[in-house]
C-alpha positions as CSV (number, residue, x, y, z in Angstrom):
1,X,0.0,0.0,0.0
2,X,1.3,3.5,-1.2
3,X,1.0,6.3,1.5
4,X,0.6,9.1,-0.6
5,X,1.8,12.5,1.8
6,X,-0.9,15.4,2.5
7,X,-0.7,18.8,1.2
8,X,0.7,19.8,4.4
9,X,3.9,17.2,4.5
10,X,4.8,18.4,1.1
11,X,7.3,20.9,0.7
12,X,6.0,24.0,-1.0
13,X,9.0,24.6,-3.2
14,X,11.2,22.2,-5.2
15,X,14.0,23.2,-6.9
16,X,16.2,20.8,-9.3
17,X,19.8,21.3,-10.7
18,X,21.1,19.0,-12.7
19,X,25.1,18.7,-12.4
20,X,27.3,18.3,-15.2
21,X,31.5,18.6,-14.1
22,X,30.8,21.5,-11.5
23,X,32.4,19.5,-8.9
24,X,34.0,22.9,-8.0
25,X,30.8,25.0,-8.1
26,X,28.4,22.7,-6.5
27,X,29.2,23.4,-2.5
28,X,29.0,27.5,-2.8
29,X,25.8,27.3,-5.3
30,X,24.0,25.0,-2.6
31,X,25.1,26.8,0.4
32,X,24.0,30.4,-1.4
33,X,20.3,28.2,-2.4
34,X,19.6,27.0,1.2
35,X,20.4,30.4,2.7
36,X,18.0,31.8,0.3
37,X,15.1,29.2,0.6
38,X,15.7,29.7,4.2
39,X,14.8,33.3,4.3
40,X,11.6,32.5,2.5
41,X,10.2,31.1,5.4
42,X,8.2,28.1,3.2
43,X,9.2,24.2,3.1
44,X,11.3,23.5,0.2
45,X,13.1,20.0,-1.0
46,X,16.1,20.4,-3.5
47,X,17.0,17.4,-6.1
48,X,20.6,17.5,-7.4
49,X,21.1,15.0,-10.5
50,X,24.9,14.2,-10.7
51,X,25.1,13.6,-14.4
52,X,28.7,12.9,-14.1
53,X,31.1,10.3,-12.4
54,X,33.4,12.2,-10.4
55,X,32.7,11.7,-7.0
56,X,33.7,15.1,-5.9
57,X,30.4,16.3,-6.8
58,X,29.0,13.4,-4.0
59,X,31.2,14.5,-1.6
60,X,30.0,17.9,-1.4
61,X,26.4,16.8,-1.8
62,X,27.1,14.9,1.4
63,X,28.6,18.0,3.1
64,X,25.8,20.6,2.1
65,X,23.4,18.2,3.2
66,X,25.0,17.7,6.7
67,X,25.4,21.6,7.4
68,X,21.7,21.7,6.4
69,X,20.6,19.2,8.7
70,X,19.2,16.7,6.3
């Protein structure tokens, strides 16, 4: 059985970057995002696709997301 999540557990903004060799971009452009999402004072969820296979990019992913809280 599918639990399918209310209108109020949904964020209210989602925002998607796809990544392509910006392994040295990615940690500064999602750091500047969540500060800005954070002064809109609404839920948000943010997707990054890593279309590439340098694991830089993962790193960082993991960094953002552990200064964020996530």
């Amino acid at each position: 059985m599918r639990v399918i999540p209310s209108a109020m557990d949904r964020p209210q903004i989602s925002v998607v970057i796809p990544l392509f060799n910006e392994e040295e971009n990615v940690r500064a452009l999602l750091e500047e995002l969540f500060a800005e999402l954070a002064k809109l004072g609404r839920s948000f969820e943010v997707h990054v696709v890593n279309q590439t296979q340098i694991h830089d990019i993962d790193r960082n992913l993991r960094i953002v997301a552990l200064l964020q809280g996530a």
